[in-house]
N, C-alpha and C positions, 0 to 999 in steps of 0.2 A: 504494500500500500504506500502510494506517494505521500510524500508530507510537503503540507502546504509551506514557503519559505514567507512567513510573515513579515521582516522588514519592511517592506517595501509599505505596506498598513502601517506600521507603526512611524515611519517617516513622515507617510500622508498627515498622520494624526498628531506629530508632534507641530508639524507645521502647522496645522488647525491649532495645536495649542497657543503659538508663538501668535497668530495673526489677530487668533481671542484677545491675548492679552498686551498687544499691543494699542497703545493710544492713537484712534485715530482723531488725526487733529486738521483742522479747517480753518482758515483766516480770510475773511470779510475785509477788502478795506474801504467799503463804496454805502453799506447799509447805515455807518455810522458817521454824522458829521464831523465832530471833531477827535475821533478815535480807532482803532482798527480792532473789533473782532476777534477774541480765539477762541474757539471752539474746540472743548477736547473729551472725547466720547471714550472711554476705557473700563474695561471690566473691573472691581470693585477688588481694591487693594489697601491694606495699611498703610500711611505715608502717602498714597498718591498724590492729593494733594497740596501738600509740603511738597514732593519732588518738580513739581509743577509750577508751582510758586517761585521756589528756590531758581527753575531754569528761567524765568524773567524775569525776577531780580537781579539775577547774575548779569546777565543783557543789560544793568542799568534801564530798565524800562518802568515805566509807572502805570501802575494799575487804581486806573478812576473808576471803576466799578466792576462789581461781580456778582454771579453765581455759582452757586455751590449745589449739585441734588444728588443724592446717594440712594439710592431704594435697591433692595435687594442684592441682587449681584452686579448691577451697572451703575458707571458713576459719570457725570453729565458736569460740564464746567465749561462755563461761559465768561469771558475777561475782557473787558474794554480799557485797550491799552493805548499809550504815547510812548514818546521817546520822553528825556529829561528835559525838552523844553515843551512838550504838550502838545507837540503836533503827531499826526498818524506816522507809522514806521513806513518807511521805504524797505523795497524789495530786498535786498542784502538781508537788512536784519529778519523780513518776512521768513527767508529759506532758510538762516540759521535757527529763527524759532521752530518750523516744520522739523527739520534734521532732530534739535535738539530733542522738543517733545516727542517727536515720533520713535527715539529708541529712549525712553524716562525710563523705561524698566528695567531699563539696564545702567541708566546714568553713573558715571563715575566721579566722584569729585576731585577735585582740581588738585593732582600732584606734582610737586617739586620734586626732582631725581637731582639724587644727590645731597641731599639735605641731610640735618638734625633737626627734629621739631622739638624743643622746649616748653612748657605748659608753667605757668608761676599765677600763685592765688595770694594774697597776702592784704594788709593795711596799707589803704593811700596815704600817702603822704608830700607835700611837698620835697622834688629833688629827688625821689624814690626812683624813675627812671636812669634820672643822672648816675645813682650808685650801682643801676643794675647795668649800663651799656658801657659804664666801666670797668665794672668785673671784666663782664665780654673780650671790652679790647685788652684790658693786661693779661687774659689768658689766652690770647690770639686766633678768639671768634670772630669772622665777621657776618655782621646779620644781613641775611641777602632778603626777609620779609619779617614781616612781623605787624601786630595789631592789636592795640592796648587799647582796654577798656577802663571804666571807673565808675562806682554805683554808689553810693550808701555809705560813702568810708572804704570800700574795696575796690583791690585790683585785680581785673586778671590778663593774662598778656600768651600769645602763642608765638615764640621767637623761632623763624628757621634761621641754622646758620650756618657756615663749612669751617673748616681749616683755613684760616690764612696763609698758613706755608703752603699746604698740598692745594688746596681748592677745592680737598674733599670732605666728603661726610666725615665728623668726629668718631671715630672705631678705638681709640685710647680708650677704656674703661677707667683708666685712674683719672684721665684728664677729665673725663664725664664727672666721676664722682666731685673732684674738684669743683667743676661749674655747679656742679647740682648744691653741695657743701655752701661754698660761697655767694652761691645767689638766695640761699637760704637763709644766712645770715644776714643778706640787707634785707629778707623781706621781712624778716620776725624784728628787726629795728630794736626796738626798749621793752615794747610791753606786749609782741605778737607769738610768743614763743609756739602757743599753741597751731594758730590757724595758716601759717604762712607753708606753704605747699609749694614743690619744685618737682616737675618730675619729665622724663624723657618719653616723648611721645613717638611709636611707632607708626602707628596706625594712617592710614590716608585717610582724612576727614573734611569736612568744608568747615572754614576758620571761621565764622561768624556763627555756625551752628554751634561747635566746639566752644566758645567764650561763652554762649549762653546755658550752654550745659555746666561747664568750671562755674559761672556764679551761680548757678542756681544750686549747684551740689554746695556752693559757700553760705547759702543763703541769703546771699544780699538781702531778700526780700523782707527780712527780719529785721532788718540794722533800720538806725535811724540815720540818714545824711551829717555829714559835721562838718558842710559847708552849703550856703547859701545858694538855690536856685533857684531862678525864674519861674520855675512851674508849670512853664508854656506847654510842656509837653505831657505834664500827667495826664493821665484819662481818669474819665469816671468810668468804672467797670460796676457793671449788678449781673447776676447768676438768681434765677427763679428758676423752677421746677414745674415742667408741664405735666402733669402725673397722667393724664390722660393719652399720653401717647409715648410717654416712659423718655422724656428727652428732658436734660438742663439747658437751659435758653441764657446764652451769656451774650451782652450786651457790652459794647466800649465803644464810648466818645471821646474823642480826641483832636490835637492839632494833627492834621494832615504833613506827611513826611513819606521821602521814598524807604523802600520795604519794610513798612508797615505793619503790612499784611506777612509780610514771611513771618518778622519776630511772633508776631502773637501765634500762629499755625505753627511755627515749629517749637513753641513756649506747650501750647497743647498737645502734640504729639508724644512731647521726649517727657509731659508728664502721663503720660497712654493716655489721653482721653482722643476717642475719636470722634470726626465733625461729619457731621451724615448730612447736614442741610447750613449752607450759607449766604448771606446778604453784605455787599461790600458795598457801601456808599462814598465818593467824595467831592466836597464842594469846597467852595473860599473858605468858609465857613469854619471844617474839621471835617474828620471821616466818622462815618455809623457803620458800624458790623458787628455782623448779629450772626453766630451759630448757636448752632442747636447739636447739644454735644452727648455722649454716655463715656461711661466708662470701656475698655478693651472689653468687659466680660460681659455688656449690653446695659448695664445698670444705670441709674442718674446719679447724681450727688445725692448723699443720702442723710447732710449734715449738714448744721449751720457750721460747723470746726472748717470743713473742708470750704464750703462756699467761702468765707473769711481767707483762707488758702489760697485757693484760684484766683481770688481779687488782687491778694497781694501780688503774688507769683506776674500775673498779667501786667500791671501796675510796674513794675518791676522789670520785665521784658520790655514795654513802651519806652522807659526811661535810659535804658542805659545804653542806647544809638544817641540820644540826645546829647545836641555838642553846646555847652556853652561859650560863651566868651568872644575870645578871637582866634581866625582861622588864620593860621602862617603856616606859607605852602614854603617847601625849600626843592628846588634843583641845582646838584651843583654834582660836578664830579665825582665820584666815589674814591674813598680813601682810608686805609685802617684808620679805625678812631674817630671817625668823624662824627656816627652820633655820641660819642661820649660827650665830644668841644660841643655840642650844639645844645644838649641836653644841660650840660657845665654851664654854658651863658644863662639857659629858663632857668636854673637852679640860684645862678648868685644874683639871677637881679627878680627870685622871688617868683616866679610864673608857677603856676599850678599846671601842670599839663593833665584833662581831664579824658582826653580820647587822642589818638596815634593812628594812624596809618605809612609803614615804610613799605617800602618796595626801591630796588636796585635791578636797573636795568641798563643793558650792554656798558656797565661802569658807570650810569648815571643815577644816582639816587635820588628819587622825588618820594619825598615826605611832605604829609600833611598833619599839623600839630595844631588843637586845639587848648585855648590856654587862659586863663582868668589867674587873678590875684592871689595872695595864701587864702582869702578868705570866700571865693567864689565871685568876684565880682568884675567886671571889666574892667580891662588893664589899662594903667594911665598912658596916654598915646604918646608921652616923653618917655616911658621905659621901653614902648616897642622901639620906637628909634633907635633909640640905646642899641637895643637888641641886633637891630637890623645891622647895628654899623660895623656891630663884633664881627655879626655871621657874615656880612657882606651884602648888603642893601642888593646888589645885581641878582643873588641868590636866593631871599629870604622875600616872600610877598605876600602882603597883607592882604587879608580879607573878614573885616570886621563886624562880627554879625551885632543886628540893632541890641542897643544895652536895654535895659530890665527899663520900664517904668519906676519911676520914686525911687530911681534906686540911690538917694542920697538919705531919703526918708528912712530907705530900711536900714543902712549904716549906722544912721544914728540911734536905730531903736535897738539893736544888738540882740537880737537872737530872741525879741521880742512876738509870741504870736505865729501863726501858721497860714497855710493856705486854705480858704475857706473851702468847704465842701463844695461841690460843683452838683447840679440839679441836669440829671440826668434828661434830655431833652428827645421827645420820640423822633423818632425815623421816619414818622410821617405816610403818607399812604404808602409809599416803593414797599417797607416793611410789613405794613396789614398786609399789602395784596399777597406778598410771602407767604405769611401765617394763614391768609384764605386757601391761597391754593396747595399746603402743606395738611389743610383741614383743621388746623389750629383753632380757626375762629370761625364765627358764623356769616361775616360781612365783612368788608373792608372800607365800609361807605362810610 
């Protein structure tokens, strides 16, 4: 008796599997006046939308409105996008979004070959950079990336870096322990012995997901601030409980800012909660977004402890993209030691540096350094000078974001008083008509 040779079935059918779970994605640029369209139809995955998010963000693209619908086993998402100045995408980036989301399922995040990645959690402090890209260069790192964050009193930082002699990845085990030793010591400072964390990161991750994961394992979300902010950017978050169809309904109003929407979605995924139905709104105004969320094992929040939780935690992801102060962009030649002198100048003449961006490309480093006073407050435009003249005025360039209202008033009152509560503001019909056609509600009128 012959035997049937299956393969040939089972290749048909893997291939049926792959086409199943591949995202098919669609881009409109003609149905929307001042936005392009994406449309992405994929079978019903954990993270999908986080990976999706994540691939236009990355594009620097802005997303002014959204939907989210998950039922069953297929997941539906609709994104009306710009470039960073608000106009529709041209074709280029059109076919790099196709490419990108059409293989999501497989997306890779963004690795450096060749590198060391470094992970450091610890107390901000004024000059705290300054002592850590010191270490660096007297033990002859050079950081070819890197992106510091600051929340609450905390820092967390992802340094790649090589060999200055070789050019290659650090393989010394004594030299590691060295950096890891020594960077450990600036972080724990006088009074951090406990919390300051250093450690050697193998893993390929995406850097902006990874900082949000390091503070929230720190808990920023607990700490209280120990310097002065504007507040422009906290949200009002509320979490209620739809019992009737077994979902938690979490709301956030906020200043409108580019990705947004990733922090808060990848804020909820990496704490497992998943988003089955979403509404993204944004005008002059702020953004309104409203999922409707359970737990990994289908449950709602089942507490006021946790709702308390979620708010902070949320609260807490919105804020720590936000840049205060002034933005001083630097391009200049790359060279051992260079962010140490430049971090050494923010340091003696007092600059808080509150958020970092480096990158080092073909020998040229361009950093972007956000920076206020020891105290959180806009830096007096005679220190920037100062500043500019050390690093080199050609090199260093100012971009000053508007200062705080009353902010002479709040100087004088010292640490006087808080930010009043914000009055959560409805979303207006766009939202009922959600909730009507989700079955939520009876009417939208």
């Amino acid at each position: 008796m012959m035997q049937m040779d299956r393969r040939p079935c089972l290749d048909e059918f893997e291939k049926l599997l792959v086409r199943m779970n591949t995202p098919r994605v669609r881009i409109d640029n003609a149905v929307c006046v001042n936005a392009t369209l994406v449309m992405i139809d994929s079978a019903r995955k954990d993270g999908i939308l986080l990976e999706a998010v994540q691939v236009l963000t990355d594009l620097n693209l802005l997303i002014k409105k959204g939907y989210v619908s998950s039922d069953g086993r297929w997941n539906m998402d609709v994104f009306h996008v710009t470039n960073l100045d608000g106009n529709k995408l041209e074709h280029g980036i059109i076919d790099c979004i196709e490419h990108s989301l059409g293989t999501v399922h497989s997306t890779r995040f963004k690795s450096i070959d060749g590198i060391t990645a470094i992970e450091l959690t610890g107390t901000d402090r004024v000059g705290l950079l300054s002592e850590v890209f010191a270490v660096l260069s007297d033990l002859k790192c050079d950081v070819v990336e890197s992106k510091v964050w600051t929340h609450n009193g905390r820092i967390a930082s992802l340094i790649y870096l090589k060999d200055c002699d070789s050019g290659c990845p650090i393989g010394d085990s004594q030299k590691m322990e060295s950096i890891e030793s020594r960077l450990r010591n600036v972080l724990k400072g006088d009074n951090d012995i406990r919390s300051a964390k250093t450690s050697v990161s193998m893993a390929i991750t995406h850097t902006e997901r990874r900082l949000h994961q390091m503070m929230f394992a720190d808990r920023d979300y607990e700490r209280s601030p120990i310097i002065k902010t504007s507040g422009k950017y906290s949200p009002t978050v509320s979490v209620q409980n739809c019992l009737e169809k077994g979902y938690s309904v979490l709301n956030v109003q906020c200043k409108d800012r580019p990705k947004l929407l990733f922090d808060v979605v990848c804020n909820l995924t990496d704490m497992q909660y998943v988003i089955f139905h979403a509404t993204i709104n944004t005008t002059e105004d702020g953004a309104y977004l409203e999922f409707f969320i359970r737990h990994a094992d289908g449950s709602p929040i089942s507490s006021e402890a946790e709702k308390h939780r979620v708010t902070l935690c949320l609260r807490a992801a919105i804020e720590r993209r936000a840049s205060e102060g002034v933005r001083l962009e630097l391009c200049k030649a790359d060279k051992p030691g260079l962010l140490a002198e430049v971090t050494r100048t923010f340091r003696e003449n007092a600059l808080n540096v509150t958020r970092a961006e480096i990158t080092t490309r073909k020998g040229t480093t361009e950093n972007i350094f956000y920076v206020t006073d020891a105290l959180g407050y806009c830096v007096d435009s005679k220190i920037i000078e100062s500043v500019r003249e050390r690093i080199g005025s050609d090199y260093l360039r100012v971009k000053e974001l508007p200062c705080r209202n009353h902010e002479k008033g709040e100087k004088e009152e010292q640490q006087t008083g808080g930010i009043g509560g914000a009055v959560l503001l409805s979303l207006g019909s766009l939202v009922r008509r959600n909730l009507y056609n989700l079955g939520l509600i009876k009417s939208y009128s």
